[in-house]
N, C-alpha and C positions, 0 to 999 in steps of 0.2 A: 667846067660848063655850068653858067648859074641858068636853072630853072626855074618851073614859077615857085614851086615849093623851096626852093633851097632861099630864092628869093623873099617871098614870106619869110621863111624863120628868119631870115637878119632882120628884116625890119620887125617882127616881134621881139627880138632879143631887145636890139636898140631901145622899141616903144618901151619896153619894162624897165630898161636904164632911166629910158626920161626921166617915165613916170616914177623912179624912187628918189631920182633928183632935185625933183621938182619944188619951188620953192611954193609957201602956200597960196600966196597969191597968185602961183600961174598953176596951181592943181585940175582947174578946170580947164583953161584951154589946155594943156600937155593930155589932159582925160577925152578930148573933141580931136583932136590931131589925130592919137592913137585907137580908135574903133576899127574895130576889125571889121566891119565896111570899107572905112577909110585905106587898113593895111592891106586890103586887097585889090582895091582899085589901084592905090599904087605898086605894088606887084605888076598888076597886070600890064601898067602905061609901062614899069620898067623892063619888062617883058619884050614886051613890043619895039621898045626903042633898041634895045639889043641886036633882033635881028637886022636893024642897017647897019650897026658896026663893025670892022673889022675885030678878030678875034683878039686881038695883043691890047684892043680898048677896053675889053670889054669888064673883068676885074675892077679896072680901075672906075668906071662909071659906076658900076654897082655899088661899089665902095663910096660913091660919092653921092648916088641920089639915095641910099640907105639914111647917112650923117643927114639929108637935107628934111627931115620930115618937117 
């Protein structure tokens, strides 16, 4: 069951991946992406979109809009 919480932490985990990947020319958009304003409006949208999925989608979406920041 992803929750908002369980939700946040992948996309903070991910965001901190970015940001040590990041090359330096893109430091500042990867640093505008990942704000934790930003990690939480998206939580929330993916939050939201969850409850119309069926249950056996639902993994795999979270998995897919986390990769999408």
């Amino acid at each position: 069951m992803h929750d908002y919480m369980s939700v946040l932490a992948l996309l903070h985990a991910y965001a901190a991946d970015q940001r040590s990947r990041a090359l330096l020319g893109k430091q500042a958009e990867i640093a505008n992406k990942t704000t934790e304003r930003t990690l939480r409006n998206r939580a929330k949208i993916i939050c939201e979109r969850l409850l119309d999925l069926p249950a056996p989608e639902r993994t795999q979406f979270v998995e897919r809009a986390v990769r999408h920041l």
